[in-house]
Every structure is written in C-alpha cells, then in structure tokens.
N, C-alpha and C positions, 0 to 999 in steps of 0.2 A: 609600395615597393619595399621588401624586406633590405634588413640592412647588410642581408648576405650579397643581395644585387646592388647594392651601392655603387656610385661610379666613384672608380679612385683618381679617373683620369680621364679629361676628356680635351679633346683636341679639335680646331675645323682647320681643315685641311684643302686649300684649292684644287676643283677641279677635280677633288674625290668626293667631299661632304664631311660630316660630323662624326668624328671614333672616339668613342667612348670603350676604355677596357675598367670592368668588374668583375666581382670574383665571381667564381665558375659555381653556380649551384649543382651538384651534384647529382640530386634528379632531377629535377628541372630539364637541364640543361644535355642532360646523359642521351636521348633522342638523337639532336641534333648533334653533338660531339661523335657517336656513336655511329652514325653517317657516316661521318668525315673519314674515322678511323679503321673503318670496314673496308675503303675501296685501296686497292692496288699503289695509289699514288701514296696514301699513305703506309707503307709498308715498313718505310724506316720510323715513322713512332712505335714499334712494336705492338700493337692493341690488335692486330687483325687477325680475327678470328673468335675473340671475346664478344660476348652477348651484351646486349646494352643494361643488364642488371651489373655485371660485373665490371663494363667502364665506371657505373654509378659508384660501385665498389670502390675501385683505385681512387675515384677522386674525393668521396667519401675520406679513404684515410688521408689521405694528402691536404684534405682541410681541417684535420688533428693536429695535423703538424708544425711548428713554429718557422722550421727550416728551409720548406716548400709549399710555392702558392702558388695555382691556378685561377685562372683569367679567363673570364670572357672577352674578345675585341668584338665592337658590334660597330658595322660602319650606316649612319643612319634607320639606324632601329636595326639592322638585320643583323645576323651573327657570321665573322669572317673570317675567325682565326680562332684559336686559343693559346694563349700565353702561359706559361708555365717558368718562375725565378724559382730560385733557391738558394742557399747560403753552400758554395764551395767546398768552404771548409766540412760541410756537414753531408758529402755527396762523395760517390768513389771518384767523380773528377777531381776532387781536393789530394787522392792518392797520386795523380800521375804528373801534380803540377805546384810549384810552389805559390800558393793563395796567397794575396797581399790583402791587407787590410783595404776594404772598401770597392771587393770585389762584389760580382755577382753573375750567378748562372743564371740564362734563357736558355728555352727551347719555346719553338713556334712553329704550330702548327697553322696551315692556310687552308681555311675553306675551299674548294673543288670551285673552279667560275662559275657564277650566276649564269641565268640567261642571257646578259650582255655579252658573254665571251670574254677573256681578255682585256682586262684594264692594261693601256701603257702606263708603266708608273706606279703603278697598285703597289707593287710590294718595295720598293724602296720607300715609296709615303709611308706604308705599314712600319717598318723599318725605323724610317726615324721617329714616329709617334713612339713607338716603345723604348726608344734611345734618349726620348724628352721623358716619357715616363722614368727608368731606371736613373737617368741621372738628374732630372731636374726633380722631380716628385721623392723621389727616394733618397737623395743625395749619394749617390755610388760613382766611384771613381774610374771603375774599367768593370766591361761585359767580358764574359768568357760565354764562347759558344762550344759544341761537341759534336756537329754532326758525323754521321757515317762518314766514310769515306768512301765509298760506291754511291754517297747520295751527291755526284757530282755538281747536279743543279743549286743545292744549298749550300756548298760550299763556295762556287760560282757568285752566287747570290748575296753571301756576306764578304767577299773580298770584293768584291764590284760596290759592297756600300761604304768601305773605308776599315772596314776590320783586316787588323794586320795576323797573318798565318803563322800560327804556332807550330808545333811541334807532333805529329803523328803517334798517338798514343793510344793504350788498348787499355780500355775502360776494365777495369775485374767485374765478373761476374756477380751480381748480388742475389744472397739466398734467404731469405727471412722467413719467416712464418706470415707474415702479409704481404710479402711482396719479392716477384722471381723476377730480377734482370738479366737476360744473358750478357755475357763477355762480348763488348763491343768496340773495330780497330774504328778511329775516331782522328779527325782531323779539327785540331783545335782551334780555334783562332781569338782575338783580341778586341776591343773597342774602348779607345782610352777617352776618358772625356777631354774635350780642347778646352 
C-alpha cells in the first residue's frame, strides 16, 4: 500500500464493521469518486457534469494543498463516503464567520446504498467515526459544516447528530485559475467537542 493510501483512522464500529478513512488518491480513486459525483443525489457537491479525468483534477490539486484534504472512508474494504476538512480560516467560509482557533471544515459526501438498501444507523455511525477522527486523531475543538440550504436532508442529518445551527450565509463566489466555485446560500452549523 502506498503511503498516500495509508489509514489515518480507523474505527470498528457495532453492527456496521470496520471504517477506516485515507487520503483520497486521486487516480486511483477518481472512478469510483466520479460515480458518486455524477448522479443527481449528488448535485449539491457541485462535480456533476465533470468527466472522471477532471474530478482526478480537482483532487489532484487539493492534494498540493496544506489547507484542504481529502478522504477516503471505506467501511470493510469497500468505499462509502468521501471526506473532505480544511482549515476555515483558509476557505471563503472563514469570510462569512468568525474562525476560533481550533476549528475545522467538513464536507461529506455518502456513497449511493449498496445492494443491501439502506442501513438503519449508517450515517450517524459515519458521523461520529469522523467526529472521533476530527477531534480525537486531530485534536480540533469545534466542526463547522456548510451545507446548501435546499439540501434539506443534510441539514436534517447534522442537527439530528447534535450540531448546533448557525447562521444562514452565502458563501462568495470563488474564481481562480484552478478552481471555479459558484456563490453558494449555506446553512451553517456547529459541533463542539464535550
């Protein structure tokens, strides 16, 4: 195993199995990622529509980056999620919010169900493996999340796992020569460590 697949973190987890999150290779990985990011459910990662050379791309630069890392989660060898932190202060979400020392951005995306259907449970377990990652493996003191705010169900999803709701705010536009974010209205929310 290269040391770009290394596990940073790994967790067993009752009545799910074994999750282990590593960083996202880039091609490797762009196939399967590029799945995810292509269907409809995924429409609030912005990526749909992108060819799988150029998710390779995006994550490519994002593993240059000191500010922003991506994640593989794989629950018993398979792959179920992708993780994505970053440093607040160093993202347009650090514009719309006052950053405290010993923050940190997620975003997470969820693998489409297996053929099992529906796990009860699945994504709060996901949930907190990443909330033992960020604050236990990391030492970080509070999550900040940003989803859409038309993505009803992710918002749902982080207030129902103890994240307390911030404040409604529209992300700026980012325009760079490697990377186009549209202006996004965003419902923030919180997770403090106990």
């Amino acid at each position: 195993m290269s040391e770009l697949c290394a596990t940073v973190h790994e967790q067993d987890v009752d009545g799910i199995g074994t999750v282990r999150i590593r960083p996202l290779d880039p091609e490797a990985d762009a196939g399967v990622v590029h799945g995810w990011v292509s269907q409809e459910r995924a429409s609030f990662w912005g990526m749909n529509g992108l060819t799988r050379d150029q998710v390779s791309e995006i994550y490519a630069h994002m593993a240059g980056l000191d500010t922003h890392h991506a994640f593989l989660v794989v629950r018993d060898g398979d792959p179920v999620a992708v993780l994505q932190t970053y440093e607040p202060g160093a993202d347009r979400v650090g514009e719309v919010y006052d950053v405290l020392p010993g923050d940190i951005g997620v975003h997470l995306l969820l693998a489409p169900a297996g053929a099992e259907g529906a796990r009860p449970g699945w994504t709060s377990a996901l949930l907190t493996v990443v909330a033992t990652y960020v604050f236990g493996t990391l030492d970080r003191r509070r999550v900040v999340v940003d989803p859409d705010v038309r993505n009803e169900k992710a918002v749902s999803r982080f207030l129902k796992q103890g994240f307390t709701a911030g404040p409604v705010v529209v992300l700026p536009e980012v325009d760079l020569p490697d990377v186009y974010i549209p202006e996004k209205k965003a419902q923030l929310a919180f997770l403090t460590r106990g």
